[in-house]
C-alpha positions, 0 to 999 in steps of 0.5 A: 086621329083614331087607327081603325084597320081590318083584315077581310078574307074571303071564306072560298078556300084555305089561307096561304102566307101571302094572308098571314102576310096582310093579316100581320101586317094590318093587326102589328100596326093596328097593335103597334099605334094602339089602334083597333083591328077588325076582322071581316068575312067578305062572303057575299059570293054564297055558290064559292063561300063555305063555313068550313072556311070561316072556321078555318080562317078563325082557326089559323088567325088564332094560331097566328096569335092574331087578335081582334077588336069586336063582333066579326062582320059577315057580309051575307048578313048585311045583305040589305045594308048594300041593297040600300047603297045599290037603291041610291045609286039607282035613284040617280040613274047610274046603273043599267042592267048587262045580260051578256055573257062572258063569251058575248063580251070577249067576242066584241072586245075581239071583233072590235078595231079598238077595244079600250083597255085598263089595267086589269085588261080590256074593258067592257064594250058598252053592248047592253048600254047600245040595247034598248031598255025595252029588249032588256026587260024582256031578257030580264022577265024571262030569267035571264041573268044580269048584272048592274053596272056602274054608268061611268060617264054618267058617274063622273058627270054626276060629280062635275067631272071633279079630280078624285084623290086618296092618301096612301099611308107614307102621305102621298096623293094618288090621282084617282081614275076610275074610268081606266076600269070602265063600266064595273059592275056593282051587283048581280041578279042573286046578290045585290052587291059587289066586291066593289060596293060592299067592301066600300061600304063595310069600311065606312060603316065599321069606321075604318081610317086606314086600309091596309091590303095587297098591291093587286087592289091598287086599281080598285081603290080607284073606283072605292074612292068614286063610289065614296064620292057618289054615297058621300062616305069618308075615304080612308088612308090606304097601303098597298103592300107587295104581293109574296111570290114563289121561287118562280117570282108568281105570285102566291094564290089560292087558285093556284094551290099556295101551301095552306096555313094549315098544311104548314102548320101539320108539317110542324111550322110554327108562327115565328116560322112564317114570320121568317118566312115572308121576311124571306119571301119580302127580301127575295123579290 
């Protein structure tokens, strides 16, 4: 079978190591099977995305010496792509519309004798969906903002309630369970997609067969795999890499301020640098 892979960062700040570790990873492979690497900008979050970032993630895989196959895709250029997706979904009768807050829906998950909770923490407690449509439409008409979310259990009925799997790529089959995230939500107001739908959608629009990303997205791959179902899309075979960690064991983010690729590139590093480096970071923890 063909070896289609990518690389999809997102344009809001600098990439550190812990990128150039998925960007490698993901391009040797695609290189080492004579396969094809994409490269994709998921820049569907238009307040924290920024051009200047693109030309610098351009910018740092060239230095890497990391090389790709075909036109970049940038998502707020396909816009109507998952609108689209979106419109099916709501022809089925699987989203609603949740205008609560952050602070509405921490306070319920507080005041609640039994929050649910999945692995990324408590899950959403249903408020929207014990209002009325009527009370809804009101807030909405008048600006208020709002999300759609994924009816869950409306989801799984929908497929029978049939067991969900994927394939990672040493050939083990997960059980997928998207349920343990609850009632996620697929788009919001301004931007008719989410992480969730659009980087679903991007993979089997650009073909890919193999999905080579962070171990922090483990649990998203179950609701991918929910939402290829419901949209009768391919699933890929997945790898999850480990996450590079400091000293401290914390693992390297951007949001909290990871030597850039660029800083260790005016410090004098080199490409083989970093390779040694998340060799290094790999064998310590």
């Amino acid at each position: 079978m063909p070896f289609i892979t990518r690389f999809a960062p997102s344009p809001t700040g600098l990439l550190h190591i812990g990128h150039a570790y998925s960007a490698m990873l993901a391009h040797d492979t695609a290189r080492d099977c004579g396969g094809t690497f994409l490269l994709r900008i998921e820049d569907i979050d238009q307040s924290r995305s920024r051009e200047i970032f693109v030309a610098a993630i351009l910018r740092d895989l060239d230095w890497l010496g990391i090389t790709w196959d075909g036109p970049v895709r940038q998502q707020s250029q396909h816009m109507d792509d998952y609108k689209s997706a979106l419109d099916r979904l709501q022809g089925m009768d699987l989203l609603y519309p949740c205008i609560c807050t952050r602070k509405e829906i921490e306070k319920e998950v507080a005041a609640s004798s039994f929050a649910p909770h999945g692995p990324e923490g408590a899950l959403y407690p249903g408020l929207c969906k014990r209002r009325s449509r009527k009370e809804l439409d009101a807030e909405i008409l008048k600006g208020h903002p709002y999300a759609l979310r994924l009816d869950m259990e409306r989801a799984l009925e929908r497929l029978s309630n049939k067991p969900l799997s994927f394939r990672d790529i040493m050939g083990h089959v997960h059980e997928a369970r998207p349920q343990d995230l609850g009632d996620v939500v697929l788009a919001r107001k301004d931007t008719p997609t989410s992480y969730h739908l659009s980087v679903t959608l991007d993979d089997a629009i650009q073909g890919v067969t193999h999905v080579i990303r962070g171990q922090d997205l483990f649990h998203a791959t179950h609701i991918h795999r929910l939402l290829q179902a419901l949209l009768h899309l391919p699933t890929p075979i997945y790898h999850h890499h480990p996450l590079l960690r400091d000293s401290e064991g914390q693992r390297l983010a951007k949001r909290d301020n990871a030597p850039s690729l660029e800083s260790l590139r005016e410090e004098g590093w080199t490409p083989g640098d970093v390779r040694n480096e998340i060799a290094r970071l790999l064998t310590a923890h």
